[in-house]
C-alpha positions as CSV (number, residue, x, y, z in Angstrom):
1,X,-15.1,14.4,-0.2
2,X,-12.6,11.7,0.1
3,X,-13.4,8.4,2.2
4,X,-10.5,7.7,5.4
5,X,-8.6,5.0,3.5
6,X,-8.6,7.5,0.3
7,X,-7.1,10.5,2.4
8,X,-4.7,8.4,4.7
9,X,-3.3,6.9,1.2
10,X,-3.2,10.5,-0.7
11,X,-1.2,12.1,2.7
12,X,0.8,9.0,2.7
13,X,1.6,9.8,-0.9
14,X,2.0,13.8,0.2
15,X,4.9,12.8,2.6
16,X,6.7,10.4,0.9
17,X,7.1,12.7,-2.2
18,X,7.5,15.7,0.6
19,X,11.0,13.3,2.1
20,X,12.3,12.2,-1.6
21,X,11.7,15.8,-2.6
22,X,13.9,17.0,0.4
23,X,16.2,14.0,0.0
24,X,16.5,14.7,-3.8
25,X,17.2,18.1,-3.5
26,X,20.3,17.5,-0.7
27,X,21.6,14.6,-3.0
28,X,21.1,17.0,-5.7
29,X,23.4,20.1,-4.0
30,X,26.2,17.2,-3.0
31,X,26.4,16.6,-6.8
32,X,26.8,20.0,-7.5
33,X,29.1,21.0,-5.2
34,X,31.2,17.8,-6.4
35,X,31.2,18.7,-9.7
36,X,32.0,22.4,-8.8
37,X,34.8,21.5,-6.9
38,X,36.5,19.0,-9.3
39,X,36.1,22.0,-12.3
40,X,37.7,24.9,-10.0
41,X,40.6,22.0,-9.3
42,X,40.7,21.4,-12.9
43,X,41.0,24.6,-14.2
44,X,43.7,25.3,-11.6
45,X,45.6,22.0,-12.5
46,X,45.3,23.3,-16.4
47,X,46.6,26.7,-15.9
48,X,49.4,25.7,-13.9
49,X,50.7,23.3,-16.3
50,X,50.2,25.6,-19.3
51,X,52.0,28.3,-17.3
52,X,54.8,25.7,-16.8
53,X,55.4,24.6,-20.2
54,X,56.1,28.3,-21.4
55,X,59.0,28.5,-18.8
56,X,60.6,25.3,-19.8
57,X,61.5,26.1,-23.5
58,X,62.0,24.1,-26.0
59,X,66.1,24.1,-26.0
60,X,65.8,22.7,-21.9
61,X,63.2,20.3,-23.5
62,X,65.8,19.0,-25.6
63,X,68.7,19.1,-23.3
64,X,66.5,17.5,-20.7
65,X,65.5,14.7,-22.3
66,X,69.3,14.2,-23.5
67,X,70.0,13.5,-19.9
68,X,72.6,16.6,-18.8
69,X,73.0,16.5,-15.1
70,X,73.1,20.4,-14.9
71,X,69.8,20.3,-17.2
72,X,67.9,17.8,-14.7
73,X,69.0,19.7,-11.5
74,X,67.8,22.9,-13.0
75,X,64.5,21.8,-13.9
76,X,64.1,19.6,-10.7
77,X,64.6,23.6,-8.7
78,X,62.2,24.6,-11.5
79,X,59.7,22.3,-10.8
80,X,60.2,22.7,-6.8
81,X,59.4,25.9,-6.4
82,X,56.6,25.6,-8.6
83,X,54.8,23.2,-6.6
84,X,55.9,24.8,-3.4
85,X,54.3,28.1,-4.7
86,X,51.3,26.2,-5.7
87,X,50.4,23.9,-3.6
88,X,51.3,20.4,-5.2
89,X,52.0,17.6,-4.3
90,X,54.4,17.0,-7.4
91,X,55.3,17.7,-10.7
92,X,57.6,15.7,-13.0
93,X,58.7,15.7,-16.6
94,X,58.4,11.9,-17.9
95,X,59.6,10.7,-21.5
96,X,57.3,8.2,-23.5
97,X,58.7,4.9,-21.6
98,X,56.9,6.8,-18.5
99,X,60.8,7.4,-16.9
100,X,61.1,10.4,-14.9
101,X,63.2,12.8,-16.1
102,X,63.1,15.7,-13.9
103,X,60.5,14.8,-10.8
104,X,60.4,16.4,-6.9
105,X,59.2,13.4,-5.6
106,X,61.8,12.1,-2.8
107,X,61.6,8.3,-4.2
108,X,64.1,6.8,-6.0
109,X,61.7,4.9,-8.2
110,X,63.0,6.6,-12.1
111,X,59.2,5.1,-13.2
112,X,56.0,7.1,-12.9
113,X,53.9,5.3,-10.0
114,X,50.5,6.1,-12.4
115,X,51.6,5.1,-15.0
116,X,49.2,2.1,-15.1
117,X,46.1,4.7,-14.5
118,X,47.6,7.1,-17.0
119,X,49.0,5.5,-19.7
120,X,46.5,6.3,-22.3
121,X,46.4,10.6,-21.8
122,X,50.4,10.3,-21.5
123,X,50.4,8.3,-24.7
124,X,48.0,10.4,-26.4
125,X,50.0,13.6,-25.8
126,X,53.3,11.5,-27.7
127,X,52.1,10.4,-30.6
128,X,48.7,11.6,-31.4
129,X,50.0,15.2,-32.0
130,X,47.7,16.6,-29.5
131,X,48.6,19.7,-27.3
132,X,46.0,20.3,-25.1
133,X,46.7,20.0,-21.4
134,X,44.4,16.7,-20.6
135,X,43.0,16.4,-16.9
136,X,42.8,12.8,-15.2
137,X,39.9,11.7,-13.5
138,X,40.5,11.9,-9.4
139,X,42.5,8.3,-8.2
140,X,43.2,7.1,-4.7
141,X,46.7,6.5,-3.6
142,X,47.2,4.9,-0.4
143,X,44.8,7.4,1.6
144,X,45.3,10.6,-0.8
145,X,42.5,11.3,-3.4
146,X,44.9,12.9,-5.9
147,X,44.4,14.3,-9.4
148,X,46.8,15.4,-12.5
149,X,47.3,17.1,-15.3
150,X,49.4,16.4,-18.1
151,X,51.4,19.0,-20.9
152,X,53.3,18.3,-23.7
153,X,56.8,19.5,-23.6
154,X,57.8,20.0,-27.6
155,X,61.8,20.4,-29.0
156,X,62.8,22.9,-31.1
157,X,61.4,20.5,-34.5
158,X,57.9,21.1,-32.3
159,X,58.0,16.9,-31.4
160,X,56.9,15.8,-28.3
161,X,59.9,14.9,-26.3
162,X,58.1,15.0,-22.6
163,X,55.5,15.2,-21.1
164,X,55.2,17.6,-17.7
165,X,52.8,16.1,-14.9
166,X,51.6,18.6,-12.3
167,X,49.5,16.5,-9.2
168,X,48.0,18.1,-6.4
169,X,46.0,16.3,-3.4
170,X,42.1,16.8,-4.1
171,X,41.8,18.8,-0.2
172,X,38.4,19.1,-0.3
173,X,37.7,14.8,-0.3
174,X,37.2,14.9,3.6
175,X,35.2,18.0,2.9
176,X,32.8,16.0,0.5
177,X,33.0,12.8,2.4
178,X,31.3,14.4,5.5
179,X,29.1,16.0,3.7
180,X,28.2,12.4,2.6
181,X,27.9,10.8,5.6
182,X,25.4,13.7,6.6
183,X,23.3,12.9,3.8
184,X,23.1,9.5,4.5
185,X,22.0,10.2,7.9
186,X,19.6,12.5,7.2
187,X,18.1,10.2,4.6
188,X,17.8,7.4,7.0
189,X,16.8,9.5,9.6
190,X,13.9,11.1,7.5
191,X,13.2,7.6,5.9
192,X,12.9,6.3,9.6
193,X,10.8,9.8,10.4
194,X,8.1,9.2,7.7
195,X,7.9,5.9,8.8
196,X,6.9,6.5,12.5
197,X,5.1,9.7,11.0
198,X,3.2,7.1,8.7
199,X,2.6,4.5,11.6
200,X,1.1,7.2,13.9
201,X,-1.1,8.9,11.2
202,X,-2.0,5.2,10.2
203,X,-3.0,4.5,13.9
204,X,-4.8,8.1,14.3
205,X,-6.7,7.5,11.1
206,X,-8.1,4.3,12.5
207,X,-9.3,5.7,15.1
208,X,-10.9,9.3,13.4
209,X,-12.6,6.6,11.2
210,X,-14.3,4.4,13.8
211,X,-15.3,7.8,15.1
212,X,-16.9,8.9,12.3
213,X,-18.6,5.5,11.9
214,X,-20.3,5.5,15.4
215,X,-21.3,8.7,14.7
216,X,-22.5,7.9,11.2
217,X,-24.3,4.7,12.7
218,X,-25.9,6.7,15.4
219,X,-27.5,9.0,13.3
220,X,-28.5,6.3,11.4
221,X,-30.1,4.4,13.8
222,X,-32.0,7.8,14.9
223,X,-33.2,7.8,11.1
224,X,-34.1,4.5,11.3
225,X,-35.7,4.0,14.5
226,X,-38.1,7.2,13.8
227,X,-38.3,5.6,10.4
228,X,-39.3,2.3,11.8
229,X,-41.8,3.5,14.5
230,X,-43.6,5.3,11.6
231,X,-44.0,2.1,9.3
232,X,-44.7,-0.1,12.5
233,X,-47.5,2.4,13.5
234,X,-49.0,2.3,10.2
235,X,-48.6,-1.1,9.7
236,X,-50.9,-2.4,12.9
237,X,-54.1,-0.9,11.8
238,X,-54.1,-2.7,8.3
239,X,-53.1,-5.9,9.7
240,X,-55.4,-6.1,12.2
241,X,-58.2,-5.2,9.5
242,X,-57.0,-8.4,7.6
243,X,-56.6,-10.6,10.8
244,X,-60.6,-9.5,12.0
245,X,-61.6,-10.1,7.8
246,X,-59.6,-13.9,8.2
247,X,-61.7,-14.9,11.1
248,X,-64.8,-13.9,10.0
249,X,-64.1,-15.6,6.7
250,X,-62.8,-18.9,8.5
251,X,-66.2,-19.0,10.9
252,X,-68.2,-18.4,7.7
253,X,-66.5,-21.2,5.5
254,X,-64.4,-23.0,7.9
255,X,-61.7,-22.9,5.4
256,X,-58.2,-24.2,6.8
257,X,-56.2,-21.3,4.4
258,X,-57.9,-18.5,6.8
259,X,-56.3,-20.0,9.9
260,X,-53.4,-19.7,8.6
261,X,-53.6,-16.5,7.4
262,X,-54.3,-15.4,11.0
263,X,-51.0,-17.1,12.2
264,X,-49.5,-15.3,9.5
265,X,-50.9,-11.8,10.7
266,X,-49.9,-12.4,14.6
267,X,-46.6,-13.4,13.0
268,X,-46.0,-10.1,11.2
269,X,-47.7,-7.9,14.0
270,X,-45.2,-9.9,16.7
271,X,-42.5,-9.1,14.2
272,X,-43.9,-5.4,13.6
273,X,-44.4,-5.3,17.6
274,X,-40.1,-5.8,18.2
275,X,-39.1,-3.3,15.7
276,X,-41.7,-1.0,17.5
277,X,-40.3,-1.3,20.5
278,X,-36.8,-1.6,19.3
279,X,-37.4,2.0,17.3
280,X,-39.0,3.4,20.9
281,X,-36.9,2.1,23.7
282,X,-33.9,1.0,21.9
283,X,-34.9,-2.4,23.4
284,X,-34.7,-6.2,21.8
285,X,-36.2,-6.8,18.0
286,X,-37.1,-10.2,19.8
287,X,-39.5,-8.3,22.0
288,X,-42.6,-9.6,20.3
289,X,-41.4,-13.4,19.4
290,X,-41.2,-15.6,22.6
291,X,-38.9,-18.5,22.6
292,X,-40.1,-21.8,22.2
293,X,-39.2,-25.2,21.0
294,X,-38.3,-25.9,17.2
295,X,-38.0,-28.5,14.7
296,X,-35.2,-27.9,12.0
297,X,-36.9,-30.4,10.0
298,X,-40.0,-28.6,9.9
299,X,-38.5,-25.0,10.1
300,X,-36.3,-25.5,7.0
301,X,-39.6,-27.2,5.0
302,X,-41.9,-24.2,5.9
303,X,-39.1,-21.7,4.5
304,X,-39.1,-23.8,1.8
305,X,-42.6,-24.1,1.5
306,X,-42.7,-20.1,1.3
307,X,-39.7,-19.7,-0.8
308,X,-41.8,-22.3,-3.4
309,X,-45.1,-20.0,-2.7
310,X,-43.9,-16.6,-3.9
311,X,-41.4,-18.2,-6.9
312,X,-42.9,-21.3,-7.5
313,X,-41.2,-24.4,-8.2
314,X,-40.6,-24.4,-11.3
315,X,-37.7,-21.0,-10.7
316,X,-36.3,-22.4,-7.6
317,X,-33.4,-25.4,-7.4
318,X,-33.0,-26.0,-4.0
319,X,-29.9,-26.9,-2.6
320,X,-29.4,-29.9,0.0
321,X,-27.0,-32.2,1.3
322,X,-26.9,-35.2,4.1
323,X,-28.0,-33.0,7.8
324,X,-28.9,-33.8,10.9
325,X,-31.9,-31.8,10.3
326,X,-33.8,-34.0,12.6
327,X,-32.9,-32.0,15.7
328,X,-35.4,-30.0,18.1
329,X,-33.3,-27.0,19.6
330,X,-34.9,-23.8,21.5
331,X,-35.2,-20.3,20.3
332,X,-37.3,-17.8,18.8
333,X,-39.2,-19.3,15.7
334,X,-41.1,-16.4,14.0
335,X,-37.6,-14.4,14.3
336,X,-35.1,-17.0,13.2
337,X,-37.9,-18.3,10.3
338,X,-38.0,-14.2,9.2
339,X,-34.0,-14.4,9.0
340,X,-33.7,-17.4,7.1
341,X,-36.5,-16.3,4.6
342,X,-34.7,-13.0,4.3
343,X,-32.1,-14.4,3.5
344,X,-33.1,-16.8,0.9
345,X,-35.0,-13.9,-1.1
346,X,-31.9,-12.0,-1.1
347,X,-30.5,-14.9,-2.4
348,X,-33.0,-16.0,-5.2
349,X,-33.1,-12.0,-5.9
350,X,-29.5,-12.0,-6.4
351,X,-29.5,-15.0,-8.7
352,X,-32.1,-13.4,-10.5
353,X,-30.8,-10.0,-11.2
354,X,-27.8,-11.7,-12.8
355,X,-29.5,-14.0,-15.1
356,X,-29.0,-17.1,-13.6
357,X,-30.9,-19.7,-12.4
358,X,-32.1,-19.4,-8.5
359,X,-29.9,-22.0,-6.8
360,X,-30.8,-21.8,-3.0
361,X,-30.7,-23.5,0.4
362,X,-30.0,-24.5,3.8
363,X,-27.1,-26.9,5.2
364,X,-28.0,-27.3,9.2
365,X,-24.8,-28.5,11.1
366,X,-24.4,-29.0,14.6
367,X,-20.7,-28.8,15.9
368,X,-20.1,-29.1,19.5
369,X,-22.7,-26.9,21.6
370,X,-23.6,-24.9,18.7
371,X,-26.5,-25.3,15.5
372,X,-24.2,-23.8,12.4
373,X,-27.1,-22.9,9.6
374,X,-25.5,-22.0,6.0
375,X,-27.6,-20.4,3.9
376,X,-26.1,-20.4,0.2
377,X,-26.6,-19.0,-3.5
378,X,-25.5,-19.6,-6.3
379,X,-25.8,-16.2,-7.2
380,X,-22.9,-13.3,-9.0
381,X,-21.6,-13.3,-5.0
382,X,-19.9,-10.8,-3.5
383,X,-16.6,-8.3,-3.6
384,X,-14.0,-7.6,-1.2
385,X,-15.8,-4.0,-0.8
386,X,-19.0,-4.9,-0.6
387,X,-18.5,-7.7,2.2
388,X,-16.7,-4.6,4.3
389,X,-19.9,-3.1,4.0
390,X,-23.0,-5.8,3.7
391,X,-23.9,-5.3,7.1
392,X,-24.1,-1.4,7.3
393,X,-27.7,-0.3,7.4
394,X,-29.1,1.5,4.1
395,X,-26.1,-0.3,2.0
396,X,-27.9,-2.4,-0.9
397,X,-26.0,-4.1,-3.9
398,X,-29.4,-4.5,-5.5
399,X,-31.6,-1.6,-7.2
400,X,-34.9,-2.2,-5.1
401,X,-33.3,-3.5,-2.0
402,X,-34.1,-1.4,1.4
403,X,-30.5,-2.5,3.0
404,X,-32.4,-2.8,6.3
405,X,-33.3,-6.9,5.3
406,X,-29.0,-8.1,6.6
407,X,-28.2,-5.2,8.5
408,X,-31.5,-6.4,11.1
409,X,-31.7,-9.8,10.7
410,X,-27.9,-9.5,12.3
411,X,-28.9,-7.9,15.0
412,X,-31.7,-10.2,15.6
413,X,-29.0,-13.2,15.1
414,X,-27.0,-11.4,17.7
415,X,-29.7,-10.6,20.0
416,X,-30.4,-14.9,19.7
417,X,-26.9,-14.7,21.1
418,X,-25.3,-16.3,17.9
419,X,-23.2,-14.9,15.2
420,X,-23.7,-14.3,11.4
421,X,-21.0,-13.7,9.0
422,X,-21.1,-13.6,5.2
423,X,-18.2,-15.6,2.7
424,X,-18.9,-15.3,-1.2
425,X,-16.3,-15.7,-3.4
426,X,-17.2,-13.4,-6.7
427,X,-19.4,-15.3,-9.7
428,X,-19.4,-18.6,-7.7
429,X,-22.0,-18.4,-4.6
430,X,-22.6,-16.5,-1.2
431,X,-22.8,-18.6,2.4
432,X,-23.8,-16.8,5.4
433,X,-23.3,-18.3,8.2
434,X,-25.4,-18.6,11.3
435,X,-24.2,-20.2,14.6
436,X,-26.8,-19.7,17.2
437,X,-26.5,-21.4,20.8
438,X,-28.1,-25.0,21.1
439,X,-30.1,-24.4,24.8
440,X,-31.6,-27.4,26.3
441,X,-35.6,-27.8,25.2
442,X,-38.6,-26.8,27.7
């Protein structure tokens, strides 16, 4: 199955080859009706002229190029009602200085007006002993498209003495030049077609895929939920065998490690309590954390503290930099400390899987009304395509990662009424960013 993107890009692909196909093939039958055109006109031009030059014999050859009055009036009739009877637009008999010597044009010009554009056929017929009847390409005079051919006239000793021109107006120009203009139009028009077509299918795709994503996400949050409830549920009874073990074992000894595991447990079972209900009702992940007064000093040392407990020092460089970490803000401290330690894992985790050493931390900010908290690795960071998707739940760029840890701790972010948003640039680090609202202390 192909993803959106990959189907709106192959259909894109379909309908632009689909329009330079079409466009192709029109361009494709202009050239081919050109061409046949020009070779019926040129085989009509040839057979006239040879035709032409078997009527003027060699002796009228002679006597025309000698200059005879009664010769040039004969052939000028001869050469009137051939191009009356065929349709030209002249013919003319020239000698090798390109002077007419028989022509029906009406001018009084005695040079050939082509003979700039023709020189080299006429000269070729002359003197390079060649008989063939030789075609000119199609010229332009004034607003006539116009095209010749050119025969050599031989004397009775078989020498060249002229050369007969037959020229006949190419009719079918206007013919080809509207077909032109149409095929410009329908190319821009198609061009312009595909392009609207594109733009719609572009906008309709965009929507089919948010579709499919709220419908992917909602049965993914019906996995998840009934997923959720069933860990939560089996979680409770265990933890609250460890808490009851805890305080018997603090009474007994009075040790101050079993109080804390007992904060520890009503942390989790608060936490497990929230993704209960959340799974349930649909209602707040925040549900078993109440709000309450914090210390970023002391919340960024106990995350520490932990971070140090499960790696130990000696695999952790923490990160810091000048903060105004000194600064008591309200909000909900078992949630936000389960984010931030979430987070840090996935960091140290990352760093880890890619050889490196873990290079973690916080940098607290406070801008205006708002407590900005960066948490950033040093790790193989992130691509374009996985930052699209960091956020979706069950998506994991690490083998034994759940992809629940960023996809929840978002929510509870959100729920906090802040934001969270992830920048990495790839093999340098990873910062995700966390604004949450700075609300006035109880």
């Amino acid at each position: 199955m192909f993803s959106g993107s990959k189907r709106f890009v192959l259909i894109a692909l379909f309908t632009a080859l689909l329009i330079v196909l079409v466009n192709l093939a029109g361009w494709f039958y202009y050239q081919k009706t050109e061409e046949l055109l020009d070779h019926q006109l040129g085989r009509r031009l040839t057979a006239i002229a040879q035709a032409a030059t078997v009527a003027l014999n060699p002796g009228r050859t002679e006597l025309l190029a000698a200059g005879g009055i009664e010769s040039y009036l004969e052939a000028a009739a001869d050469l009137e009602i051939l191009r009356l009877s065929d349709s030209l637009s002249e013919v003319f008999i020239i000698n090798e200085n390109y002077r007419y010597l028989a022509t029906t044009a009406l001018e009084s010009d005695s040079m050939y007006f082509a003979a700039g554009l023709h020189a080299a056929l006429i000269d070729s017929l002359f003197y390079s002993g060649d008989h063939r009847v030789l075609l000119s390409p199609i010229y332009r005079s004034g607003s006539l498209y116009l095209r010749s051919a050119f025969a050599p006239l031989p004397g009775p000793e078989g020498f060249v003495l002229a050369v007969l021109g037959v020229e006949a107006n190419v009719d079918y120009s206007d013919a080809l030049a509207e077909l032109r203009r149409n095929l410009y139009y329908s190319t821009g028009m198609s061009l312009a077609g595909g392009l609207i077509l594109g733009l719609l299918f572009l906008l309709l795709q965009r929507r089919i895929n948010r579709a499919e994503q709220q419908l992917f996400l909602g049965a993914t949050h019906a996995h998840l939920g009934r997923m959720v409830a069933v860990v939560a549920h089996e979680m409770r009874n265990p933890l609250m065998i460890i808490r009851g073990s805890a305080e018997r074992i603090g009474r007994k000894t009075g040790m101050p490690e079993a109080e804390s595991v007992v904060e520890e447990i009503d942390r989790l079972n608060g936490i497990v309590t929230g993704y209960l209900d959340f799974a349930r009702s649909g209602g707040s992940l925040l549900s078993g954390d109440e709000p309450g007064d914090i210390s970023l000093e002391e919340l960024i040392s106990e995350v520490r503290r932990h971070l140090f407990e499960k790696f130990g020092k000696d695999e952790i460089f923490w990160l810091e930099e000048p903060s105004q970490s000194s600064l008591t803000f309200r909000s909900h401290p078992g949630s936000l400390r389960q984010v931030l330690l979430n987070l840090l894992l996935n960091g140290v985790e990352s760093c880890r899987a890619a050889g490196r050493k873990a290079e973690v931390g916080i940098y607290p900010r406070v801008e205006d009304s708002w407590l900005t908290l960066v948490v950033v690795d040093h790790g193989p960071g992130l691509t374009r395509k996985e930052l699209r998707k960091i956020f979706m739940p069950f998506y994991t760029t690490r083998q034994s990662g759940s992809g629940l840890g960023l996809y929840l701790s978002r929510k509870i972010v959100i729920e906090m009424g802040g934001t969270m948003e992830v920048r990495s640039e790839p093999d340098v680090s990873t910062e995700i960013v966390i604004r949450l609202p700075l609300e006035p202390k109880a």
